[in-house]
Each structure stands twice: as structure tokens, then as C-alpha cells.
Backbone atoms as SQL, in Angstrom:
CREATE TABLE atoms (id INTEGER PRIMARY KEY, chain TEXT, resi INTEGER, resn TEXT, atom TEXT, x REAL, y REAL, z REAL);
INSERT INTO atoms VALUES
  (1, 'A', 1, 'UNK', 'N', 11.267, -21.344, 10.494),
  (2, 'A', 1, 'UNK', 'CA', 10.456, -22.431, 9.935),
  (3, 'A', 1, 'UNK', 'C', 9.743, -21.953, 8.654),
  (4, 'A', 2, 'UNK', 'N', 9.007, -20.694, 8.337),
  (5, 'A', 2, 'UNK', 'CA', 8.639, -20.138, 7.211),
  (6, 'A', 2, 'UNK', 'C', 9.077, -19.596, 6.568),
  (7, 'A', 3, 'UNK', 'N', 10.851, -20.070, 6.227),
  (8, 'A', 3, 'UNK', 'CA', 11.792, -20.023, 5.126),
  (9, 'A', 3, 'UNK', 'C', 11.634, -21.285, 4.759),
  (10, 'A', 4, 'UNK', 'N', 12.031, -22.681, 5.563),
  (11, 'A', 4, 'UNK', 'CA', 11.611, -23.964, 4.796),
  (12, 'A', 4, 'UNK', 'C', 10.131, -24.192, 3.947),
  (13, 'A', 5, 'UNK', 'N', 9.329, -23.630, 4.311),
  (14, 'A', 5, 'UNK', 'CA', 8.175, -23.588, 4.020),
  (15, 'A', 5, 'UNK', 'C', 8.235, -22.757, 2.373),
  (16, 'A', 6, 'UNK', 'N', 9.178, -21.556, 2.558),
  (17, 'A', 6, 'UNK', 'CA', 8.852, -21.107, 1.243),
  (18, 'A', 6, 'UNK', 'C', 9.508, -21.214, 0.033),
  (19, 'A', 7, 'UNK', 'N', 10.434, -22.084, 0.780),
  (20, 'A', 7, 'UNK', 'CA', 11.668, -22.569, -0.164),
  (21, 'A', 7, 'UNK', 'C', 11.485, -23.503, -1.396),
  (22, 'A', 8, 'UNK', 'N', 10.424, -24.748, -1.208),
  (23, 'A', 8, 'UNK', 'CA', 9.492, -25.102, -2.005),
  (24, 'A', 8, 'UNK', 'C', 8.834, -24.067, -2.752),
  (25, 'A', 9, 'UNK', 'N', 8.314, -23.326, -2.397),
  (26, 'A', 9, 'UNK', 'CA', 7.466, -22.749, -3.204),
  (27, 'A', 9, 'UNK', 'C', 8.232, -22.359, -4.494),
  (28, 'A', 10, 'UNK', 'N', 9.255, -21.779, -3.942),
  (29, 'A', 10, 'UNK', 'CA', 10.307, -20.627, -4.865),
  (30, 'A', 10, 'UNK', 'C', 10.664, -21.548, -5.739),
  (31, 'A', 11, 'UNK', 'N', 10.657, -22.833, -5.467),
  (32, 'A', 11, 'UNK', 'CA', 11.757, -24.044, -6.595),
  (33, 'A', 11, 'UNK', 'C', 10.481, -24.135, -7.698),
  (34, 'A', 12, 'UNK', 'N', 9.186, -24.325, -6.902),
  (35, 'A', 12, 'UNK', 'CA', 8.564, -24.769, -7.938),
  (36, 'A', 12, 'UNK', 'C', 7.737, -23.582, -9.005),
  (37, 'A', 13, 'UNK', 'N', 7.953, -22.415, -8.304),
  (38, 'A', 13, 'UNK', 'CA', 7.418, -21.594, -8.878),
  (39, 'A', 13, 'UNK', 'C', 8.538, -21.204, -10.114),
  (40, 'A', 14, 'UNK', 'N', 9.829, -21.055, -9.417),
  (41, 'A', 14, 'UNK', 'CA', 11.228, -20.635, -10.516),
  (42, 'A', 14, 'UNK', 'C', 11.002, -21.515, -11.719),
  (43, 'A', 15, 'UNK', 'N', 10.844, -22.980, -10.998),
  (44, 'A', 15, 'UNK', 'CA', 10.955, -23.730, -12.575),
  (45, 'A', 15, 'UNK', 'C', 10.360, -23.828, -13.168),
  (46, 'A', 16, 'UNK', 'N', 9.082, -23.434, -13.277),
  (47, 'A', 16, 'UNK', 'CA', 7.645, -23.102, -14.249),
  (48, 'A', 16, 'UNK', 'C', 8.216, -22.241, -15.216),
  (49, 'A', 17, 'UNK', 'N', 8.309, -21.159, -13.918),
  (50, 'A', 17, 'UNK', 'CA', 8.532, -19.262, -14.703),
  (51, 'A', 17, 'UNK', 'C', 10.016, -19.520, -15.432),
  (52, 'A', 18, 'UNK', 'N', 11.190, -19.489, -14.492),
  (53, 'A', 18, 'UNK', 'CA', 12.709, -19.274, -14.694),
  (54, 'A', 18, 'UNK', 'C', 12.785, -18.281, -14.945),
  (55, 'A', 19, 'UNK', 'N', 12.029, -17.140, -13.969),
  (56, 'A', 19, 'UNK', 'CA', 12.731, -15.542, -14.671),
  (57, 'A', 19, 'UNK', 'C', 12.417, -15.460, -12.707),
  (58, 'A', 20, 'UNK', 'N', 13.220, -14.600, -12.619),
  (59, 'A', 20, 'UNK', 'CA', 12.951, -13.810, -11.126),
  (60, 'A', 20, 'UNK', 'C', 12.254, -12.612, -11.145),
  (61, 'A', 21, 'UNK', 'N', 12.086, -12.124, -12.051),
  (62, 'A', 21, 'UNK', 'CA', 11.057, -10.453, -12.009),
  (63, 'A', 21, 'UNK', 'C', 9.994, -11.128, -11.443),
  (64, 'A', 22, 'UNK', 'N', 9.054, -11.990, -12.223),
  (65, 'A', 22, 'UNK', 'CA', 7.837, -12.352, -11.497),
  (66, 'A', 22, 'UNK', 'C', 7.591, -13.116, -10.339),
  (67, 'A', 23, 'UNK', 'N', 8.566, -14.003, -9.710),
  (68, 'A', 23, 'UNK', 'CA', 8.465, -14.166, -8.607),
  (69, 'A', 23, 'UNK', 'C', 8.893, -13.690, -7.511),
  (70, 'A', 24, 'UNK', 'N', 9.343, -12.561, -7.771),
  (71, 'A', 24, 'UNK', 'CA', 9.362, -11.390, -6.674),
  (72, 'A', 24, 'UNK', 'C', 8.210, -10.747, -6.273),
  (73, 'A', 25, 'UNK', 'N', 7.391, -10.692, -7.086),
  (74, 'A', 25, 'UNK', 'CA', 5.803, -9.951, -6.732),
  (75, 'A', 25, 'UNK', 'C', 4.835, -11.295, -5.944),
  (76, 'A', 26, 'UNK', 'N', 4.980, -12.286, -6.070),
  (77, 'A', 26, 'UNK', 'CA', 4.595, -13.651, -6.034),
  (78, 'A', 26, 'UNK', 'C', 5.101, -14.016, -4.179),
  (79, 'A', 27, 'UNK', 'N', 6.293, -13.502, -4.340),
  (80, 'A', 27, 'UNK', 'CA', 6.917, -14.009, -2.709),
  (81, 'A', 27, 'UNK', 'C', 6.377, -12.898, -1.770),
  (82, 'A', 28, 'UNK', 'N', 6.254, -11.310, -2.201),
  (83, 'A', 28, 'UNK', 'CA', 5.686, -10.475, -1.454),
  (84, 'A', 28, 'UNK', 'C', 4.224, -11.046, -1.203),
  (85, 'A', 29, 'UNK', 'N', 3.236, -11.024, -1.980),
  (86, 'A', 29, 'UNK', 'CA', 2.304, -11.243, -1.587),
  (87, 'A', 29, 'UNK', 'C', 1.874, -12.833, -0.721),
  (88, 'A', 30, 'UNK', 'N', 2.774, -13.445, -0.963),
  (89, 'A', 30, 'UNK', 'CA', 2.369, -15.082, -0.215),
  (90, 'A', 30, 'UNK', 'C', 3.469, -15.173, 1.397),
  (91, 'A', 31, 'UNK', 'N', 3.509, -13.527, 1.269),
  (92, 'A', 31, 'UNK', 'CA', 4.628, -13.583, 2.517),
  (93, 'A', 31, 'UNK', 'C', 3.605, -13.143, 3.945),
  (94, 'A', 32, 'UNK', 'N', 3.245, -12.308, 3.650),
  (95, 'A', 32, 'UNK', 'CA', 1.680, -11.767, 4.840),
  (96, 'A', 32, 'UNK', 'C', 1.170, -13.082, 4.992),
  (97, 'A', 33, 'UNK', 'N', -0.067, -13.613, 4.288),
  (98, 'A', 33, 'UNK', 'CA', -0.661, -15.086, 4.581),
  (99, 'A', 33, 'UNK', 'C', 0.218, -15.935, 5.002),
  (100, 'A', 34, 'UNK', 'N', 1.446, -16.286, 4.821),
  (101, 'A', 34, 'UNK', 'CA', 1.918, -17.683, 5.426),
  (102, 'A', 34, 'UNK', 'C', 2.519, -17.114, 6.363),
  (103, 'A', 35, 'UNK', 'N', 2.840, -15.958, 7.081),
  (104, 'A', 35, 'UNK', 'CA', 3.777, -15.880, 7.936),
  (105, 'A', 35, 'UNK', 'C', 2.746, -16.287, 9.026),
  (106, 'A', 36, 'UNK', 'N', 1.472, -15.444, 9.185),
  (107, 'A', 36, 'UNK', 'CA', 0.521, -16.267, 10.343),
  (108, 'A', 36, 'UNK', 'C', 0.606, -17.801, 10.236),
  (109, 'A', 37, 'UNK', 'N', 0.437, -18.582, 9.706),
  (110, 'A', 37, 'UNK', 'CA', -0.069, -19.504, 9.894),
  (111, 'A', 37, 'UNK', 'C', 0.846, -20.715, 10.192),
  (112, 'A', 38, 'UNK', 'N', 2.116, -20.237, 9.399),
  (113, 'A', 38, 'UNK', 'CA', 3.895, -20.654, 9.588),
  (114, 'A', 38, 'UNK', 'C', 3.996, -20.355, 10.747),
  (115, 'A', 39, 'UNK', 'N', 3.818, -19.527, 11.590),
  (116, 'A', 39, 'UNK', 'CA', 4.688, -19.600, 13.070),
  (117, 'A', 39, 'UNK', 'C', 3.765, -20.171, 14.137),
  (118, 'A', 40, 'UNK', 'N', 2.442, -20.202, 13.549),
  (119, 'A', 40, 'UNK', 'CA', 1.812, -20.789, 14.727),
  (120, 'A', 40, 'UNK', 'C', 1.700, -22.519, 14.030),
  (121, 'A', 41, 'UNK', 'N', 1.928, -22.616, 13.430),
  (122, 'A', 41, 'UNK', 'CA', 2.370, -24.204, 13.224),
  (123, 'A', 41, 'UNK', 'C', 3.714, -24.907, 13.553),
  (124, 'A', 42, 'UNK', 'N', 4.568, -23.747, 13.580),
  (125, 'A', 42, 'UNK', 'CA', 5.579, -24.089, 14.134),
  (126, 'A', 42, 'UNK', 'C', 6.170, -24.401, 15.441),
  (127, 'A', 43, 'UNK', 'N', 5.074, -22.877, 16.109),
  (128, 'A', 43, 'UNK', 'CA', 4.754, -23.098, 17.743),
  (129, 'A', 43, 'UNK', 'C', 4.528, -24.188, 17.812);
């Protein structure tokens, strides 16, 4: 469920940026915070 969740993110973040270097540092860090809160919403 917190792949659908971040899958948005990535579209809207790519099409701002359109480079992948920086949203690689961007997905690490927003990966800790949503994974709590993604699986217990999913529960």
C-alpha cells in the first residue's frame, strides 16, 4: 500500500524537477515517515 502512496509523490515531484539525482535523496528521506503511518492506515 506505501508504494501506491508514493507513486504520486514521485510523478509530481519528477515533473517539477525531471532529473532523478534529486529525487533520490527526496524518496530516502520521505521513506522512514510514511512507512509508519502507510501501514497502519492500511491495517
Amino acid at each position: 500500500m506505501s508504494a501506491n502512496l508514493l507513486l504520486p509523490s514521485r510523478l509530481r515531484e519528477g515533473s517539477g524537477e525531471g532529473t532523478p539525482a534529486p529525487i533520490a535523496p527526496c524518496e530516502a528521506m520521505s521513506f522512514p515517515p510514511l512507512t509508519p503511518p502507510a501501514s497502519g492506515r492500511g491495517m
